[in-house]
N, C-alpha and C positions, 0 to 999 in steps of 0.2 A: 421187332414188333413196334417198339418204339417210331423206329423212323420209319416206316409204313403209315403209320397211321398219321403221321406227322403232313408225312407226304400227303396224303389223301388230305385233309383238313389245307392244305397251302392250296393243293390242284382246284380245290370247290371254291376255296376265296377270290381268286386271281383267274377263275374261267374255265378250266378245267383241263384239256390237254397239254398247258403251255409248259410244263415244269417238264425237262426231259435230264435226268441224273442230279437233280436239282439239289441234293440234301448229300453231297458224298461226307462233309465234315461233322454231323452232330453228334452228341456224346450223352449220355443220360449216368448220370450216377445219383448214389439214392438220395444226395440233397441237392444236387445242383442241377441245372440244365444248361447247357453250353452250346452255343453254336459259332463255328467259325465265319463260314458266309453262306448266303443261301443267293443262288446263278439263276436267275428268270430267263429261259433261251425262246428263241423263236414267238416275240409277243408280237404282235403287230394290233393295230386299232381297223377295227373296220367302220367304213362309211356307206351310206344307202342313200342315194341322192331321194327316191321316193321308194314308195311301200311296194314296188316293184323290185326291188334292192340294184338299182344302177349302179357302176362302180361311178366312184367321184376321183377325181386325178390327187393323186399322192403331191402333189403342188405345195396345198395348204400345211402338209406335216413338215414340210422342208425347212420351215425358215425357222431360226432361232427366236428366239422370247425378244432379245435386242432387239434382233433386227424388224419383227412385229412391230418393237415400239418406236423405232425408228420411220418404216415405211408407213405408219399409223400416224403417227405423230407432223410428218411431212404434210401428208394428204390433208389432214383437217388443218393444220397451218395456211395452206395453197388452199383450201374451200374457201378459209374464213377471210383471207386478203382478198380475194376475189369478190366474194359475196360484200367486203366493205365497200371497194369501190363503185359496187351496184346500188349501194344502198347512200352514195352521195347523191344520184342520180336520179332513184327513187323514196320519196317521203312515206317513211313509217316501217320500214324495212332496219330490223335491228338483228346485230349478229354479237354473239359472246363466247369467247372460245377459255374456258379456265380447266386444266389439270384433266384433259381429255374428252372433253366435253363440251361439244359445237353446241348450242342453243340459235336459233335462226327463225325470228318473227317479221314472218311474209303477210302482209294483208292484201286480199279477204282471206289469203286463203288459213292463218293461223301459225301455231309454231312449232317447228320442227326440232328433235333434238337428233343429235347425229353423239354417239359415244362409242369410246373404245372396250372393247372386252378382252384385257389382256388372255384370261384361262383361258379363252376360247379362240383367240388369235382372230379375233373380228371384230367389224364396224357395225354399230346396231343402227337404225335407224328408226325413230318413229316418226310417222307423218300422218298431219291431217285430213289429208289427201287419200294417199295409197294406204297408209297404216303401220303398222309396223312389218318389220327386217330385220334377215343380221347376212352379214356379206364378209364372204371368204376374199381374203388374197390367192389372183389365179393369173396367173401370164401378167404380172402387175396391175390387176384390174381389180376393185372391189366388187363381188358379183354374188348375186345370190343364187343358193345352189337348188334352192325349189322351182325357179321357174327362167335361169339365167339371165335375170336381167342384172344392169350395173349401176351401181348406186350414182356415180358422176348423170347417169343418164335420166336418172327417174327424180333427180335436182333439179337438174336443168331443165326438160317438161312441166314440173310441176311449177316452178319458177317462171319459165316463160309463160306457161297460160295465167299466172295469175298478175303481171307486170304487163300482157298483155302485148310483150313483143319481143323477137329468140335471145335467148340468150344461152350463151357457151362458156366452160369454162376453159382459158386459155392453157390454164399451168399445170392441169389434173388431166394423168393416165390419155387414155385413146392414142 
């Protein structure tokens, strides 16, 4: 009785079908409750690229928390050197890169923050321009998964129109 009902209470918290023999070691006696381990099988996270429920590529679950902060930590490194040497070039163009967090003042166009979102294995972007974003790592690309566009790309657009002439980034993805 016990572990029925135990069961049932684990299967509503954690979603409902995923617990399959889930509870074989629990024990109840009249003062204690014990449990040896409790085995979660077959969980998997689902993604809906839109409200049409797309599958989105299993890519983004692949990589470890490291390595997130690792290929995370690169990219804004390689924005933020890039964006300084543009900004010898160009007057009033300021870039700061502190503890995951690109800050990037373009004029006219304003200032962009670019941050890392460890939980979520993403790059956020807010811009003055386009607005805000958050971009998955996919085939080594920052990309976002509502409308596939790639953060390197919607920098460097919004960049070039407002310097007023192209600019590319040499050392980031594509």
């Amino acid at each position: 009785m016990f572990r029925n009902t135990l069961r049932s209470s684990i299967a509503r918290s954690v979603g409902g079908s995923c617990l399959r023999k889930a509870l074989p070691t629990v024990y109840a006696t009249p003062n204690i409750w014990r449990s040896k381990a409790i085995q979660l099988v077959n969980v998997t996270r689902s993604y809906a690229l839109s409200t049409q429920g797309e599958e989105i590529e299993d890519k983004i679950d692949n990589i470890s928390a490291s390595e997130y902060g690792r290929i995370a930590d690169e990219y804004l490194e390689n924005m933020s050197d890039e964006l300084e040497e543009l900004s010898m070039d160009h007057e009033g163009i300021e870039i700061e890169l502190v503890q995951g967090v690109l800050t990037v003042t373009v004029p006219p166009n304003g200032t962009y923050v670019i941050n890392r979102q460890p939980a979520n294995k993403q790059i956020w972007l807010s811009s003055p321009i386009s607005g805000p974003n958050r971009f998955d790592s996919i085939q080594s690309k920052w990309i976002a998964l509502k409308d596939g566009s790639s953060l390197t790309e919607i920098m460097e657009n919004e960049i070039s129109e407002a310097i007023q002439s192209p600019f590319k980034f040499e050392s980031i993805e594509m």
